[in-house]
DSSP file (Angstrom, degrees, kcal/mol; ACC not computed):
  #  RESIDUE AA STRUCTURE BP1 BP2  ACC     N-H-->O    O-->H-N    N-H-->O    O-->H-N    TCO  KAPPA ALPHA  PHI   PSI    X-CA   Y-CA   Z-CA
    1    1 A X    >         0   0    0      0, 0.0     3,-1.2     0, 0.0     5,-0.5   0.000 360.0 360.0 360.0 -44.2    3.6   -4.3   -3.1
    2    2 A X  T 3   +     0   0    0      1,-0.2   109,-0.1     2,-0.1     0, 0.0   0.785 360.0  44.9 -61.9 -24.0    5.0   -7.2   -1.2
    3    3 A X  T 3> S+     0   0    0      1,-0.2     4,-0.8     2,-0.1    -1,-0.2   0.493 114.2  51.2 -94.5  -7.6    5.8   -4.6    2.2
    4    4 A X  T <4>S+     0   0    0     -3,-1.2     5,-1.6     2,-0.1     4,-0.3   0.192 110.2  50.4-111.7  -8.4    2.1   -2.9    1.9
    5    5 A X  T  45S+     0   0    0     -4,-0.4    -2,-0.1     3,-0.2    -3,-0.1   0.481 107.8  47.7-105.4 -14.6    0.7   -6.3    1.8
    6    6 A X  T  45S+     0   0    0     -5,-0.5    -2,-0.1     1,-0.2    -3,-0.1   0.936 111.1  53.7 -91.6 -42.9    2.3   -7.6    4.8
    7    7 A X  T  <5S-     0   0    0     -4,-0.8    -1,-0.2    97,-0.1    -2,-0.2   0.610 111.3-123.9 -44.5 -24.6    1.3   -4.4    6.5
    8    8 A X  T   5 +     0   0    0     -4,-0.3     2,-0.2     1,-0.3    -3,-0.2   0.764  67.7 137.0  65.1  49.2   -2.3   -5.1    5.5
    9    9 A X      < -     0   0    0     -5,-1.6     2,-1.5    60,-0.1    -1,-0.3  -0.706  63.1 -98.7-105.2 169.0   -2.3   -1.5    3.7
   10   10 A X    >>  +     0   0    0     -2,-0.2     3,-2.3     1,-0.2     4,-1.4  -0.466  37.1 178.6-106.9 104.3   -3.7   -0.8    0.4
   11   11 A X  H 3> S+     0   0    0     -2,-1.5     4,-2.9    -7,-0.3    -1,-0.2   0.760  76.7  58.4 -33.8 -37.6   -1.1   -0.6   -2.7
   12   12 A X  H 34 S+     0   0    0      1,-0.3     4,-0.3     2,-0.2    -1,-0.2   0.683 105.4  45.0-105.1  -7.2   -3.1    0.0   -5.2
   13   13 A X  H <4 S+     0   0    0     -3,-2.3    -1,-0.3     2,-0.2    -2,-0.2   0.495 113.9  48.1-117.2   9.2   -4.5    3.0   -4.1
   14   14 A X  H >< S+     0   0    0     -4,-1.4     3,-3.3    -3,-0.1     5,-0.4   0.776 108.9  62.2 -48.1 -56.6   -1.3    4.5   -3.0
   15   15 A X  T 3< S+     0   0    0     -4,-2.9     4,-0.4     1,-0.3     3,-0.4   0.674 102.0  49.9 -50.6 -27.5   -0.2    3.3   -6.4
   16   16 A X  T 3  S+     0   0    0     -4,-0.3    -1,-0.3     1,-0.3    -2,-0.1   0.084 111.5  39.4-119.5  63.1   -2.5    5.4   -7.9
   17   17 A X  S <  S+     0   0    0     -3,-3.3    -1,-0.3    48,-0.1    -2,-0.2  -0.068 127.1  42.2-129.1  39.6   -2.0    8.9   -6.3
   18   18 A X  S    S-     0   0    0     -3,-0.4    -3,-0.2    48,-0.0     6,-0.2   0.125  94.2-156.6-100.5 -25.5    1.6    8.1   -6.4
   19   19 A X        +     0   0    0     -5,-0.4     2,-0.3    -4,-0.4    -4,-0.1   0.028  60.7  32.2  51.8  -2.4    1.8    6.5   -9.9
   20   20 A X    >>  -     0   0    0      1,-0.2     3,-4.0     0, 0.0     4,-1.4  -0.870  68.3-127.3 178.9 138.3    4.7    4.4   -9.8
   21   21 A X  H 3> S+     0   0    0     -2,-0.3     4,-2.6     1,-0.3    -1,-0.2   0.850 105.6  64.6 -53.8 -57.3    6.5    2.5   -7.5
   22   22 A X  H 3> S+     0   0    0      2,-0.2     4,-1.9     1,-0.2    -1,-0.3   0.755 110.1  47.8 -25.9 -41.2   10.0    3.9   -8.0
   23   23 A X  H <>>S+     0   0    0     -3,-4.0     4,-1.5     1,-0.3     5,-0.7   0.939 113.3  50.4 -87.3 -76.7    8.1    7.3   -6.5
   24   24 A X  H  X5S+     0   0    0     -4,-1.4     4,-1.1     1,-0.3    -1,-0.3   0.821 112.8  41.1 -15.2 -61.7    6.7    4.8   -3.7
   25   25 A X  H  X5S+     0   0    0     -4,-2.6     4,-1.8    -5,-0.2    -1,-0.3   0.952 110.1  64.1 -47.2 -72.8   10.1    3.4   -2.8
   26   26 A X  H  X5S+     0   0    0     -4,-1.9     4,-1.0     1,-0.4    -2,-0.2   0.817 117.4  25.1  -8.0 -79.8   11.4    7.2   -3.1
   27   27 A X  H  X5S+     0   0    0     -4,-1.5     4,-1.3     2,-0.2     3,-0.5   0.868 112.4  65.9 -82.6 -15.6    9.3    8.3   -0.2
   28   28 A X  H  X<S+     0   0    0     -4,-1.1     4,-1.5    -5,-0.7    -2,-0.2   0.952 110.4  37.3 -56.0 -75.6    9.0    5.1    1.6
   29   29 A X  H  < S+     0   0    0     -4,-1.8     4,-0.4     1,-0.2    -1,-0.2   0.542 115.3  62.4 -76.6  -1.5   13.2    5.1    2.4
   30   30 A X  H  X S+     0   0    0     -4,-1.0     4,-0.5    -3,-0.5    -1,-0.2   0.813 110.6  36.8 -84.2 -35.7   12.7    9.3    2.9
   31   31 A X  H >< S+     0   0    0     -4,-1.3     3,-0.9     1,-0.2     5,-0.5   0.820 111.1  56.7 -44.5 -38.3   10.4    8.6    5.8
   32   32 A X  T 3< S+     0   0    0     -4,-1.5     3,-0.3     1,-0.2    -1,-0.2   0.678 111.6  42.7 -86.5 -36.0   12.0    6.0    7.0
   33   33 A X  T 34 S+     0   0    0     -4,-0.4    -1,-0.2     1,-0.1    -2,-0.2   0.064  93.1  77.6 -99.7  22.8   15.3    8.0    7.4
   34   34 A X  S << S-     0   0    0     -3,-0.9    -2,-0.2    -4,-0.5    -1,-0.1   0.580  88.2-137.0-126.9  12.9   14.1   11.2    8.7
   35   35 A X     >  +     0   0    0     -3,-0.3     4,-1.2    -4,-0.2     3,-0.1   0.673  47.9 156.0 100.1  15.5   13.6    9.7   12.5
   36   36 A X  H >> S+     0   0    0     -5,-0.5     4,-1.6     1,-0.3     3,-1.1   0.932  72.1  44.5 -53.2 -63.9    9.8   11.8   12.5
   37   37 A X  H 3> S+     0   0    0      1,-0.2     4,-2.0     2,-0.2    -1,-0.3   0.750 104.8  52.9 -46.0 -45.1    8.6    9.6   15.0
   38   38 A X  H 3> S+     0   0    0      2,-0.2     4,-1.2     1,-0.2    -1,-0.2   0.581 115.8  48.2 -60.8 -17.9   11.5    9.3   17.5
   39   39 A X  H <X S+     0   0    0     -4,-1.2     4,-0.7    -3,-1.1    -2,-0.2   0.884 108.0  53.8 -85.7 -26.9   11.2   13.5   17.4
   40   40 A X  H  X S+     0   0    0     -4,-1.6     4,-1.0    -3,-0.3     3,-0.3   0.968 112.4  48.8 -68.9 -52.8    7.3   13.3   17.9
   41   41 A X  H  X S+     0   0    0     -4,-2.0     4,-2.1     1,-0.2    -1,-0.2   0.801 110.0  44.6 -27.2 -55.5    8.2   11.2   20.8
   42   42 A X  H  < S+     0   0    0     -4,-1.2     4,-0.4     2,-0.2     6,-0.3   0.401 106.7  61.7 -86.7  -0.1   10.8   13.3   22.4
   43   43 A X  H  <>S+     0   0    0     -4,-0.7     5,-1.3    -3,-0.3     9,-0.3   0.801 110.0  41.4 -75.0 -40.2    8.6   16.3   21.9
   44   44 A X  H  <5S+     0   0    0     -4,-1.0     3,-0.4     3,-0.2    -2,-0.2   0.948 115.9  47.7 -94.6 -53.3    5.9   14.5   24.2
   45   45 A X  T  <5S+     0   0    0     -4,-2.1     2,-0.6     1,-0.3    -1,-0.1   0.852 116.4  45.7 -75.6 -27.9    8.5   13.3   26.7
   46   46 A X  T   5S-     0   0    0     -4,-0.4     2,-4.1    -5,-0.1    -1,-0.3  -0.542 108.8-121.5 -95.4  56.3   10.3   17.0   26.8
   47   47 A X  T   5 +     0   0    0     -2,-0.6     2,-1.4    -3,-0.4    -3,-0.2   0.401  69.6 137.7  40.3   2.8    7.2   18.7   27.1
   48   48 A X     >< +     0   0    0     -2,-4.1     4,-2.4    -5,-1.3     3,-0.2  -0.575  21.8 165.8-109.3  84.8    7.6   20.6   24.3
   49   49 A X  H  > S+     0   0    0     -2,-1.4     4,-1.5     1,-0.3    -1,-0.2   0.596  74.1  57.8 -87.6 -28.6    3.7   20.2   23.1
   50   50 A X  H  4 S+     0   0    0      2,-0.2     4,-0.5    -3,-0.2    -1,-0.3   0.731 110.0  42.6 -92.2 -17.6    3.7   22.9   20.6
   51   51 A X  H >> S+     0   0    0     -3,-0.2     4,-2.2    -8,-0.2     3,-0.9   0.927 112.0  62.6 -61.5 -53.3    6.9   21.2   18.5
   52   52 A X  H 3X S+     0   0    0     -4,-2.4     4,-3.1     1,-0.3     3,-0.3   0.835 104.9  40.3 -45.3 -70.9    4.7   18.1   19.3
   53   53 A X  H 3X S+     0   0    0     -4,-1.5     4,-1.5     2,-0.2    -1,-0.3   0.624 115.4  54.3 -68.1 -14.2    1.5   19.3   17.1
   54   54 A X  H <> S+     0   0    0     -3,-0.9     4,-0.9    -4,-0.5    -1,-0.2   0.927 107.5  46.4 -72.9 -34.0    3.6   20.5   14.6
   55   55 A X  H  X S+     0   0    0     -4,-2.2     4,-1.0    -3,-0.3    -2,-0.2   0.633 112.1  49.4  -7.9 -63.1    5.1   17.6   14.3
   56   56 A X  H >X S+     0   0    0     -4,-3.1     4,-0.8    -5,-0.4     3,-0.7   0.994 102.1  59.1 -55.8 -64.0    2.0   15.6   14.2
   57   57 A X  H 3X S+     0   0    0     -4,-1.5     4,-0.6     1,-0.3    -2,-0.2   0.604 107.6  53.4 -67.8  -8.7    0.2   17.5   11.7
   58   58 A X  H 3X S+     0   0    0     -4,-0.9     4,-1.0     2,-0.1    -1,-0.3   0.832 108.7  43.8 -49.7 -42.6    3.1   16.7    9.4
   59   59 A X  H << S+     0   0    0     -4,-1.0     4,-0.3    -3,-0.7    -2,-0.2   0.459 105.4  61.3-101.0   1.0    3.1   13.5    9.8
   60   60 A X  H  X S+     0   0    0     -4,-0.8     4,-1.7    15,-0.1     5,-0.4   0.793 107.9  46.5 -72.5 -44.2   -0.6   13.3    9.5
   61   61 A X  H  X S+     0   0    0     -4,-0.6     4,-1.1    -5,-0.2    -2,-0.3   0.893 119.9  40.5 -67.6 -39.2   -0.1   14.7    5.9
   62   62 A X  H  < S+     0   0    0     -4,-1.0     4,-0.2     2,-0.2    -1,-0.2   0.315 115.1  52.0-128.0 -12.6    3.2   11.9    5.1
   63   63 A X  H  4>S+     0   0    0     -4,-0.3     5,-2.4    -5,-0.2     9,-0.2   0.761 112.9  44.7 -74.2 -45.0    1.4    8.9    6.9
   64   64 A X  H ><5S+     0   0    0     -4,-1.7     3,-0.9     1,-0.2    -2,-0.2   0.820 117.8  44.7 -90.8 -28.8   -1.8    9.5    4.8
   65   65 A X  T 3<5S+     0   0    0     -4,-1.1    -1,-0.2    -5,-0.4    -3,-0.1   0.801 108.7  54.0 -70.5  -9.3    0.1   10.0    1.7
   66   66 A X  T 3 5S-     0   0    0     -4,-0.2    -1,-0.2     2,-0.1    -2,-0.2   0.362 112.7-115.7-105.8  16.1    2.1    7.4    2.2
   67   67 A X  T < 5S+     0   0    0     -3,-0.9     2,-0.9     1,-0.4    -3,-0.2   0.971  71.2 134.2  84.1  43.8   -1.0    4.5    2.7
   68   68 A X     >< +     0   0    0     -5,-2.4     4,-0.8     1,-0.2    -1,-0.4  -0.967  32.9 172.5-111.7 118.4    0.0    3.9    6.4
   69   69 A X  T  4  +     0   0    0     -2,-0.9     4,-0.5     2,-0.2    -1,-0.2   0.912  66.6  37.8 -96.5 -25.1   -3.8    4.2    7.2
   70   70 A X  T  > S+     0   0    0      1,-0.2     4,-1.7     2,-0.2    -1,-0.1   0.777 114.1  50.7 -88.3  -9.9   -3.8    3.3   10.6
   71   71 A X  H  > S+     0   0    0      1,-0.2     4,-1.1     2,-0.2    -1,-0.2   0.932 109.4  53.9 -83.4 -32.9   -0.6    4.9   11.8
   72   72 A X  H  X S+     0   0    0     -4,-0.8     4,-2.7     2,-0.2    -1,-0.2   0.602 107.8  54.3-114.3 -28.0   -1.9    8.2   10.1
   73   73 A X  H  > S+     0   0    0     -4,-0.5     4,-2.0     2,-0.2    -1,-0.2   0.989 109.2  45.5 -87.2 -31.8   -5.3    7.8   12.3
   74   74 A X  H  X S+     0   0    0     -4,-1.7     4,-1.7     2,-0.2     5,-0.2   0.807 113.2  53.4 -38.1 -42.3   -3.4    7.5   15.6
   75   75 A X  H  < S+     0   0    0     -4,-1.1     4,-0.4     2,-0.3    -1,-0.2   0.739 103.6  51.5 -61.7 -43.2   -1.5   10.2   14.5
   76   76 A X  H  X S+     0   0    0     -4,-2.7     4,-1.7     1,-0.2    -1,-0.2   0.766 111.7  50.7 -78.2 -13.4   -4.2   12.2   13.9
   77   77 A X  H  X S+     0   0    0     -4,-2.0     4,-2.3     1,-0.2    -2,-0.3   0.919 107.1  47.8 -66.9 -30.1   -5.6   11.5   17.4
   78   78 A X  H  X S+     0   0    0     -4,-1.7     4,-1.2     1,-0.2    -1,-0.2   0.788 108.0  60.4 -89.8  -1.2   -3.0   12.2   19.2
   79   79 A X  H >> S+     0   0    0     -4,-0.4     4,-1.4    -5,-0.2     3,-0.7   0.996 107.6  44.6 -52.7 -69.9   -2.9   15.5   17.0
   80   80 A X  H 3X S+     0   0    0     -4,-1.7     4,-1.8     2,-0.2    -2,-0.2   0.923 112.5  62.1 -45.5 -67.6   -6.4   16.4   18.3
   81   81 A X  H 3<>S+     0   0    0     -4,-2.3     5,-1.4     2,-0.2     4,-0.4   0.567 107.5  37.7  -8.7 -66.9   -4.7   15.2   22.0
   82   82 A X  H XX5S+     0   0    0     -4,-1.2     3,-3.7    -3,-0.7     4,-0.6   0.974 108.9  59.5 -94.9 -88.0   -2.0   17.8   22.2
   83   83 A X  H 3<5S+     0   0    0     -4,-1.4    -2,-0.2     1,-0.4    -1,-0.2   0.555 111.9  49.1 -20.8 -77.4   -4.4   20.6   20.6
   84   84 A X  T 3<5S-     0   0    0     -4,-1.8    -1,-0.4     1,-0.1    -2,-0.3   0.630 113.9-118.2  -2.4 -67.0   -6.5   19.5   24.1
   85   85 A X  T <45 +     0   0    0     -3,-3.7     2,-0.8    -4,-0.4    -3,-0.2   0.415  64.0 151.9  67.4  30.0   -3.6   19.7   26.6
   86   86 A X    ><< +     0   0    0     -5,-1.4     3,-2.0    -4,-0.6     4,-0.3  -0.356   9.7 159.8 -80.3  37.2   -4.2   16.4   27.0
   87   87 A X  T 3>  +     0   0    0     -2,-0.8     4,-0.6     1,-0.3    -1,-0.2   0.134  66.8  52.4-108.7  -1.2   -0.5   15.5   28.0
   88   88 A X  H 3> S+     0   0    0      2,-0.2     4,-1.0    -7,-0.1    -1,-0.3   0.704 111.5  43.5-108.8 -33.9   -1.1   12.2   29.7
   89   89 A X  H <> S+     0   0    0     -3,-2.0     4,-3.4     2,-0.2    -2,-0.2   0.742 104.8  66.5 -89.9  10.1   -3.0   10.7   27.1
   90   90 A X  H  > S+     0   0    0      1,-0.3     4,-1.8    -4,-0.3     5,-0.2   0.947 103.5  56.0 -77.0 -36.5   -0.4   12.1   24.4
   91   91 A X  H  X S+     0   0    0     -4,-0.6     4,-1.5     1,-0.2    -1,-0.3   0.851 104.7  41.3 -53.2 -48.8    1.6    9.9   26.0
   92   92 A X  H  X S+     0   0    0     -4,-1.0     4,-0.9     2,-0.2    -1,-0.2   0.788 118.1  46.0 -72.3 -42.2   -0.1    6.8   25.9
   93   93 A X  H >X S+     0   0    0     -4,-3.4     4,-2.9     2,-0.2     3,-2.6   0.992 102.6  65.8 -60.4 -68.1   -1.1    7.1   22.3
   94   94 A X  H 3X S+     0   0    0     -4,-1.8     4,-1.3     1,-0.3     5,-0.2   0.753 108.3  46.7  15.6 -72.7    2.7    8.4   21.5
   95   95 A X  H 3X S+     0   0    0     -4,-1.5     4,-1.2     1,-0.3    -1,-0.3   0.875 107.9  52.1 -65.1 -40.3    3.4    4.5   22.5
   96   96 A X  H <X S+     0   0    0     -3,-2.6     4,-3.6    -4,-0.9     3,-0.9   0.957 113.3  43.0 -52.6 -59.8    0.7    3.4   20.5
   97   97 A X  H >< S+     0   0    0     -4,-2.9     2,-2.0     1,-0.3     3,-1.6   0.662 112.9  51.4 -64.1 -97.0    2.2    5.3   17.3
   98   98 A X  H 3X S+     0   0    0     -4,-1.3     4,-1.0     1,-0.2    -1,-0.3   0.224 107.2  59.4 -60.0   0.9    5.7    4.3   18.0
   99   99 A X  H 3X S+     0   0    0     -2,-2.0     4,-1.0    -4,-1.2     5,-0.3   0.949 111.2  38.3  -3.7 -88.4    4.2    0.5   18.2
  100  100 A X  H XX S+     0   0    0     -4,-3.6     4,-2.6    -3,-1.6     3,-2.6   0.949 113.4  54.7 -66.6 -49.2    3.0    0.6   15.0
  101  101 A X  H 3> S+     0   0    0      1,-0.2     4,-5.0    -5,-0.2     5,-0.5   0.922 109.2  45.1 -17.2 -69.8    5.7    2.4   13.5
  102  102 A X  H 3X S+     0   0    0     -4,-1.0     4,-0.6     1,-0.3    -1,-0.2   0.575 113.0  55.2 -54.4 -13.5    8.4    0.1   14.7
  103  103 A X  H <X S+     0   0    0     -3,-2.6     4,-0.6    -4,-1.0    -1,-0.3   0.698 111.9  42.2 -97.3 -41.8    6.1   -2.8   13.5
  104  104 A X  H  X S+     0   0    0     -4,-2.6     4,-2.4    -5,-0.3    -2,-0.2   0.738 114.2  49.3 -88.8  -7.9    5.8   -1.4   10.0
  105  105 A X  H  X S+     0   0    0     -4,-5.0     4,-1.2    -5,-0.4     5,-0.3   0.894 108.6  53.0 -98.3 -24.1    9.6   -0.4    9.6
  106  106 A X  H  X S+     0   0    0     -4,-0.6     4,-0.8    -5,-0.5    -1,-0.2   0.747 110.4  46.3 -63.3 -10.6   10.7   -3.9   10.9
  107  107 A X  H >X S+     0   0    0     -4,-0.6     3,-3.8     2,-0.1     4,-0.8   0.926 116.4  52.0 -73.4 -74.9    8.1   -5.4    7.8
  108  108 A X  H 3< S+     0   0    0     -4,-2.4    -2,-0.2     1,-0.3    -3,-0.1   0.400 114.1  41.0 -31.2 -29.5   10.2   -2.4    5.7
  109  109 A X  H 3< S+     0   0    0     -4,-1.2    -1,-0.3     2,-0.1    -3,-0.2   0.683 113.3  55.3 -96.4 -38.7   13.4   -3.9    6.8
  110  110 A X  H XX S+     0   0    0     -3,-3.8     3,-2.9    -4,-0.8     4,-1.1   0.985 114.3  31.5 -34.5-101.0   12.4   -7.3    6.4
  111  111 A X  H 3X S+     0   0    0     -4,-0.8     4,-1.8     1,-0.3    -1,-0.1   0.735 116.5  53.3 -33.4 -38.4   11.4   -7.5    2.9
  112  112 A X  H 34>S+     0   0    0     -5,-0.3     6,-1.9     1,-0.2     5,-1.7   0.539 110.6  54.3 -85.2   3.8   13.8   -4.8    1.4
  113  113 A X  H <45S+     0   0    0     -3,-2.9     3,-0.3     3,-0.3    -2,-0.2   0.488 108.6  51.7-136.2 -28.4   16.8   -7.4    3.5
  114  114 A X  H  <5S+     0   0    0     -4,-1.1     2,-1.6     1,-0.3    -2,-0.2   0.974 114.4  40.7 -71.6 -82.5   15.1  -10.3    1.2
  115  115 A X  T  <5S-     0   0    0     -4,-1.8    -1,-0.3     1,-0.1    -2,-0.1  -0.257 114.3-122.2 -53.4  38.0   15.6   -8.1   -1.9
  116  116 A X  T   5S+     0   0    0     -2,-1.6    -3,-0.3    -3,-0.3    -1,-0.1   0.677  75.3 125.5 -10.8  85.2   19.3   -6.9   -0.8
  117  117 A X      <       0   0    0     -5,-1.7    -4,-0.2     0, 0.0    -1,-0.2   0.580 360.0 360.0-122.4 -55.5   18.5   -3.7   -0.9
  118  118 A X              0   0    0     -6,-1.9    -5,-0.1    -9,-0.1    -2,-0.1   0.268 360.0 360.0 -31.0 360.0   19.8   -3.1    2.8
């Protein structure tokens, strides 16, 4: 609760389509270790725009389930982007997403580094 609060996301209605934190934790630390973003990135930088919207629209689906509500609306713009051929602004949104990412796994890193969990 304390890392969803610092994020200014909402817990409690994560909590209930998730039903319990242990599940919450669960996918919180798979996301966190399967590097989605850094591929979505290098998808955009390597051209390779049809990994890139597959890519996205995963992580549109795992953003919004996991309560990251604004990283999951960027995501779905730059979804929309790519679908376009829009390759100049996928970039510049890209930066945007890995922003907030990087913002919400240093809260993730924080807090779990309080608890020793790290």
């Amino acid at each position: 609760m304390d890392f969803y609060n610092a994020i200014g996301e909402n817990y409690d209605l994560l909590l209930s389509r998730l039903l319990s934190s242990d599940r919450i934790e669960k996918y919180l630390t798979i996301f966190f270790s399967e590097n989605s973003i850094a591929d979505l990135k290098n998808q955009i930088i390597n051209n390779e725009f049809q990994s890139a919207i597959n890519t996205a629209h995963t992580l549109k689906g795992v953003t919004s389930t996991l309560g990251f509500d604004r990283l999951a609306s960027d995501i779905c713009v730059i979804h929309g982007v790519l679908k376009n051929n829009e390759t100049e602004k996928a970039g510049i949104l890209c930066q945007k997403i890995v922003e907030e990412y990087e913002r919400i796994y240093k809260l993730w890193c924080n807090i779990h580094s309080k608890d020793g969990v790290l």
